[in-house]
C-alpha positions in Angstrom: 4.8 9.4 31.0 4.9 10.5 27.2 2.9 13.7 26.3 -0.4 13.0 24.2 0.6 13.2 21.0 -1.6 15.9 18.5 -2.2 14.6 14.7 -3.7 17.3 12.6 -5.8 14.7 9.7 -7.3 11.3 9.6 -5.6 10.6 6.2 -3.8 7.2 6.1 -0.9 8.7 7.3 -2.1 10.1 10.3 -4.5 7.2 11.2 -1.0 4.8 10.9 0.8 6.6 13.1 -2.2 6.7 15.8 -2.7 3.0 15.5 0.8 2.3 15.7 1.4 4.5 19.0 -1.2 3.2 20.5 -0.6 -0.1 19.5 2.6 0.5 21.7 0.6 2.3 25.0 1.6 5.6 23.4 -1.6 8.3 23.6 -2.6 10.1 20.4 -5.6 12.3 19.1 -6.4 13.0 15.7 -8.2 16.0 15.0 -10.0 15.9 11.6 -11.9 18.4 10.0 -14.5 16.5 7.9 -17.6 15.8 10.3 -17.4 11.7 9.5 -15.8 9.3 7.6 -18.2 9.0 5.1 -18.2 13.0 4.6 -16.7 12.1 1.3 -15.6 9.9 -1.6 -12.2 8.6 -0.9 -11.2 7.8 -4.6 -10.1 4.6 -6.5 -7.8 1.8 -5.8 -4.5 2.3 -4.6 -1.7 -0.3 -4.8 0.5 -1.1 -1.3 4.2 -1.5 -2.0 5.9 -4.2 0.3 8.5 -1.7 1.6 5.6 1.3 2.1 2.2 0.6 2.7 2.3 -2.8 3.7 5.1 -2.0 5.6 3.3 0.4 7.9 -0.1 -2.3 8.2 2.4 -5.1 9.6 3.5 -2.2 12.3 0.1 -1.7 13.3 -0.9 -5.0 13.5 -3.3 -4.6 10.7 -1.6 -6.5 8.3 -4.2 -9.8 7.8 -7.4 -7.5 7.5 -5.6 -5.9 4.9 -5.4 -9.1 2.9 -8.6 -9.5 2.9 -9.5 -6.2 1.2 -7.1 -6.9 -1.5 -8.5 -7.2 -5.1 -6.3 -9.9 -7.1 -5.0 -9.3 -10.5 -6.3 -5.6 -10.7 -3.3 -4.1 -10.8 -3.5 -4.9 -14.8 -2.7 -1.8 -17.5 -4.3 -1.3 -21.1 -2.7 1.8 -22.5 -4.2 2.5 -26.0 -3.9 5.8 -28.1 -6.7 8.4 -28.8 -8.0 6.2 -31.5 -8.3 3.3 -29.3 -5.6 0.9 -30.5 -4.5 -1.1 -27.9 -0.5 -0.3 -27.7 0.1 -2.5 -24.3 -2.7 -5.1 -22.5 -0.8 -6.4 -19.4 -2.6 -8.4 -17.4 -2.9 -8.6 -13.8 -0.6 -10.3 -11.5 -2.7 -12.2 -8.5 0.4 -12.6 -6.7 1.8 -9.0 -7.0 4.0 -7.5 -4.3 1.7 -4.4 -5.1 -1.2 -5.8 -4.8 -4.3 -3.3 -5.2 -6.9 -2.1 -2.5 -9.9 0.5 -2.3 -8.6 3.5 -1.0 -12.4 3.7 1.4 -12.4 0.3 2.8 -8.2 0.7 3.4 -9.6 4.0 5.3 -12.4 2.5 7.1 -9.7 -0.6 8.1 -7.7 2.2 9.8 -10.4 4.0 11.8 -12.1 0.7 12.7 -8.6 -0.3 14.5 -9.0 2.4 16.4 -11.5 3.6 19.5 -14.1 5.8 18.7 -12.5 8.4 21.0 -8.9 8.6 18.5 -10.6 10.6 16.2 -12.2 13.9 17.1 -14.6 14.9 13.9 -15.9 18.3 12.7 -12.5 19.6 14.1 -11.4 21.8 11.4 -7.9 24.1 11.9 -8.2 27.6 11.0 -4.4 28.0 12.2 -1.6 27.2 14.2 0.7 29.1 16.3 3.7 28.9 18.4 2.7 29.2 22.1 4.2 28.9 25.6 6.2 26.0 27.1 7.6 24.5 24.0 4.0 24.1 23.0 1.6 24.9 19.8 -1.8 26.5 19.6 -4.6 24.7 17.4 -6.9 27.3 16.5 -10.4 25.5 15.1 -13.0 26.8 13.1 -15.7 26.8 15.7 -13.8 28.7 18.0 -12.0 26.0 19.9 -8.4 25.6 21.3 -6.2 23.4 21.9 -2.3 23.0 23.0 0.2 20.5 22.1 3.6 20.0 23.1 4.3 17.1 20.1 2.0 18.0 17.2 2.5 16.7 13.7 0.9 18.0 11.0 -0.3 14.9 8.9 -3.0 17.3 6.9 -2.2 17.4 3.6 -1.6 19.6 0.4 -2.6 22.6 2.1 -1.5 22.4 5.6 -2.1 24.5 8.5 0.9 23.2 10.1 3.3 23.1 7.9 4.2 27.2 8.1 5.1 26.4 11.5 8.3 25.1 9.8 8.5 26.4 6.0 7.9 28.7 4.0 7.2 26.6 0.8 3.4 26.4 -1.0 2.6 24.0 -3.2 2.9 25.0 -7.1 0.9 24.2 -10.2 2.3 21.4 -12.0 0.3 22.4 -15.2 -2.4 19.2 -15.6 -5.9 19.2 -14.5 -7.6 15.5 -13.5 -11.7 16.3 -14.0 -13.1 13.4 -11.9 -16.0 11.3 -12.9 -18.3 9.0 -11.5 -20.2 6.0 -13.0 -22.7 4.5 -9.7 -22.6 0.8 -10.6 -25.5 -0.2 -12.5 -25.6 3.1 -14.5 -26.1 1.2 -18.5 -22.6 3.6 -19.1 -20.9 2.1 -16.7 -21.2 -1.5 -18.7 -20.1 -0.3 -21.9 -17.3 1.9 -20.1 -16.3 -1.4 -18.4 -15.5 -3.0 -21.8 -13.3 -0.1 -22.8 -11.7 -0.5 -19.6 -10.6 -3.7 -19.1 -9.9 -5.8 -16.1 -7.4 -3.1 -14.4 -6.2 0.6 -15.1 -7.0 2.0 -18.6 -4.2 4.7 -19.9 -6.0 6.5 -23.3 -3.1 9.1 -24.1 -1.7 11.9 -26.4 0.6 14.7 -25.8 -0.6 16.9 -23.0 -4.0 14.7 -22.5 -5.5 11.7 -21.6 -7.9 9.7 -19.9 -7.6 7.4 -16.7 -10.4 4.7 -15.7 -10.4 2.3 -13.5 -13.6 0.3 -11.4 -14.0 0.0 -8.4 -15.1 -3.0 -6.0 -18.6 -1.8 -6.0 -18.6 -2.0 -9.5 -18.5 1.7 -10.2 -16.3 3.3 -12.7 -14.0 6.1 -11.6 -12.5 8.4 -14.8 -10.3 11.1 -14.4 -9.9 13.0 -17.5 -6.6 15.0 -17.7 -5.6 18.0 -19.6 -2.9 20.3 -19.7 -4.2 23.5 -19.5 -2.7 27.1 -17.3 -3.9 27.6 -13.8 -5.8 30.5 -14.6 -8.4 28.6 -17.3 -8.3 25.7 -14.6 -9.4 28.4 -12.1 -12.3 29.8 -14.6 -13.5 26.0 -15.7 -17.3 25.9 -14.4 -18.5 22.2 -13.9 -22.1 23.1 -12.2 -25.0 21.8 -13.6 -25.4 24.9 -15.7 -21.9 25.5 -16.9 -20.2 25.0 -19.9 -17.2 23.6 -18.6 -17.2 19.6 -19.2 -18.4 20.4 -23.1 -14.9 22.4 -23.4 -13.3 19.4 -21.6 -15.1 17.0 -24.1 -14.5 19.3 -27.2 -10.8 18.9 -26.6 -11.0 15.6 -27.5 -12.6 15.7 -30.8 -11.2 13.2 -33.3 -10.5 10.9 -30.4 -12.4 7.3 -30.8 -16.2 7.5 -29.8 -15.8 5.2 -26.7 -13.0 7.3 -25.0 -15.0 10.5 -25.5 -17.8 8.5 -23.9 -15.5 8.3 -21.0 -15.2 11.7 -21.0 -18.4 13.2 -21.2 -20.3 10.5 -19.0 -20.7 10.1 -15.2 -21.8 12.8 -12.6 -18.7 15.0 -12.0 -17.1 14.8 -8.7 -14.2 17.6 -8.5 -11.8 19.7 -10.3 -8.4 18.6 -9.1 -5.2 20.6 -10.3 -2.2 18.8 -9.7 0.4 20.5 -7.4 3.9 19.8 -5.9 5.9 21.4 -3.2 9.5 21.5 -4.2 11.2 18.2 -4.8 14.0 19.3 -2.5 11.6 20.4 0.5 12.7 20.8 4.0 13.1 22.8 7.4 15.4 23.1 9.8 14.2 21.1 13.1 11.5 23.1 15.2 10.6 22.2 18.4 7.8 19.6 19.2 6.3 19.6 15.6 6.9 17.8 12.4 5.1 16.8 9.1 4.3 13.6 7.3 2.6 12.7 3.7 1.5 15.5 1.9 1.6 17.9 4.1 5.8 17.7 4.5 6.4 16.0 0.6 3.1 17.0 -1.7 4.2 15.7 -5.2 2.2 15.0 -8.7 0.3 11.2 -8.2 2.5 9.7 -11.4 4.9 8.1 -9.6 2.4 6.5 -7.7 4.0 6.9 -4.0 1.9 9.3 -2.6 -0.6 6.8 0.5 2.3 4.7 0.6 4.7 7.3 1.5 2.2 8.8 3.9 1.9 5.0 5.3 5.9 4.8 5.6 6.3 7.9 7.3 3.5 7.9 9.9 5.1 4.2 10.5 9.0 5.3 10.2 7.8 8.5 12.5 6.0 6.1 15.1 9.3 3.5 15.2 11.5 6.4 16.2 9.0 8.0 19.2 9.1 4.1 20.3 12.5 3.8 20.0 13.0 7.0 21.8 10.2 7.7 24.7 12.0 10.3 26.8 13.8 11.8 24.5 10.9 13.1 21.2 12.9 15.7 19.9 16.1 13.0 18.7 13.3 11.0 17.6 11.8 14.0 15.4 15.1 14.6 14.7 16.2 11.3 13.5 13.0 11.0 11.3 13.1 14.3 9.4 16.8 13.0 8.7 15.1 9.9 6.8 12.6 11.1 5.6 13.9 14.3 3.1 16.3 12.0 1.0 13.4 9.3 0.4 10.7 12.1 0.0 12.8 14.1 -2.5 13.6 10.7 -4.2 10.1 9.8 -5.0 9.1 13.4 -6.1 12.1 13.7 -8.5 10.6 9.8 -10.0 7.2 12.0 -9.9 8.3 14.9 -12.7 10.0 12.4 -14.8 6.7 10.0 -14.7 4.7 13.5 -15.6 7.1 13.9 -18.6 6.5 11.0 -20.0 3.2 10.3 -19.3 2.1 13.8 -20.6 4.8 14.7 -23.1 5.5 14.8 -26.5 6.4 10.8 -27.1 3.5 9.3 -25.1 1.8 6.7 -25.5 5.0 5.1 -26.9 7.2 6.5 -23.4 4.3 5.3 -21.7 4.1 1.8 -23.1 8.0 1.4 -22.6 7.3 2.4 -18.8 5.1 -0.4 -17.9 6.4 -2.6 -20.4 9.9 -2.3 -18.5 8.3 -3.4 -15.3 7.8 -7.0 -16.0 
């Protein structure tokens, strides 16, 4: 009989691979740190790619609920520059093969398709070691220890698992997202919704810009993004009492008054500097442990890969324990193989997107981006 298998996170990459094994009478645990599912906001709308994320829902048999969360035709894009001029209105595409779906209820699909005793909560690492036996030593916060002789480390940006088999920390990629909130029903939210439109809104100039989007609730989520060094990101006070969101919103003076309402309005949610680990990042094979999402591939959201590769792997890293029951390490073996050339593909897509995006020809490099994808 296979080991249990360990999964550090209850990310969408780690809750995919648990429904997936067990969908197949293979045993996993995911240890996750926050205390419940609802411990936090899970962001915006994400859209699943027919070779990534919906890839990984038909492999855990999750594939019909999934339809029913989708949200037709929101996967439209109004780019307009700092005066408001709309440069691109595309509208949305009810039959996309990305079709778009609310990062929470995507989350809450996942953890619903599982028993209540997958998921341990409150279960946050302080550090991993090497033990014993070919196994690995989860040290938690409260104290607690585990062992695991196949552990994979699906926890994100700043893994504890991960120095088990690099080196490599994630690096500043030199923009800032300042995320906002709009409850639904807020009278801002209304008039924000306008600006908006029915999809994504893209207000640029060089080395800033707003995002908005609304969610299914009918809340508005805006991330205001500025290119700034780590060190003022690392001073910028957002409480109640600080001054930071008036020096976000005096950097867009001169911009047209219902962007910097964007800006200014909602209750602030988190500072979120964008980091990547090295496009070309990976280890040499160690023993009974691996990484997936994030936590093996961390890049800048821009090429807009980041759940669905999380999704892929956890589904591409489940195929190949399948595939191979008594033998784990050629199935960890023949995974990592796949998954550095695919990873490395989509972060090199992710600095160009940032370029452009942010650079010194947007909106027009942005316009010819989206406009190319019809």
């Amino acid at each position: 009989m296979q080991d249990t298998i360990t999964i550090i996170g209850a990310g969408l990459g780690g809750l995919i691979l648990a429904c997936v094994l067990r969908r197949h009478g293979i045993d996993a645990v995911i240890y996750e740190g926050e205390v419940s599912q609802k411990a936090r906001s899970q962001g915006g709308l994400l859209d699943m790619h027919e070779h990534g994320g919906q890839r990984a829902l038909l492999d855990a048999g999750l594939f019909e609920q999934f339809r029913r969360l989708v949200r037709p035709g929101e996967d439209a894009k109004r780019i307009v520059d700092k005066h408001g001029a709309v440069l691109l209105d595309k509208p949305g595409d009810p039959a996309s093969a990305h079709p778009e779906v609310d990062r929470g209820e995507l989350r809450r699909m996942l953890i619903e398709g599982l028993p209540a005793d997958a998921i341990r909560w409150g279960r946050k690492v302080r550090a991993v070691h090497t033990a014993s036996e070919g196994k690995h030593r989860v040290d938690f916060a409260d104290g607690a220890q585990i062992a695991a002789r196949l552990l994979v480390g699906a926890d994100g940006a700043w893994s504890k698992v991960r120095p088990l088999l690099s080196n490599a920390q994630p690096r500043y990629a030199g923009t800032c997202f300042i995320e906002t909130h709009l409850p639904a029903g807020d009278p801002r939210a209304t008039a924000a919704a306008a600006v908006i439109g029915s999809g994504t809104l893209m207000a640029l100039a060089p080395g800033q810009g707003i995002l908005a989007h609304r969610n299914g609730d009918g809340s508005i989520h805006i991330y205001t993004a500025v290119n700034r060094p780590e060190r003022w990101v690392s001073g910028l006070d957002l409480t109640r009492h600080g001054s930071g969101l008036s020096q976000v919103t005096a950097m867009f003076d001169g911009w047209a008054l219902q962007l910097r309402a964007l800006v200014g309005g909602g209750d602030v949610e988190m500072v979120r500097p964008i980091h990547a680990l090295p496009i070309d990042h990976r280890w040499q094979r160690v023993r009974g442990v691996t990484l997936l999402g994030d936590a093996a591939h961390l890049m800048s959201p821009f090429a807009g890969e980041g759940a669905n590769l999380a999704m892929l792997d956890a589904a591409e890293l489940a195929r190949a324990l399948i595939a191979q029951p008594a033998d784990s390490e050629g199935a960890l073996a023949a995974y990592e193989r796949a998954l550095f050339p695919r990873s490395a593909h989509a972060a090199q897509q992710s600095v160009r997107n940032h370029a452009r995006i942010f650079g010194a020809q947007t909106p027009a490099s942005v316009v010819e981006l989206f406009a190319a994808r019809d």
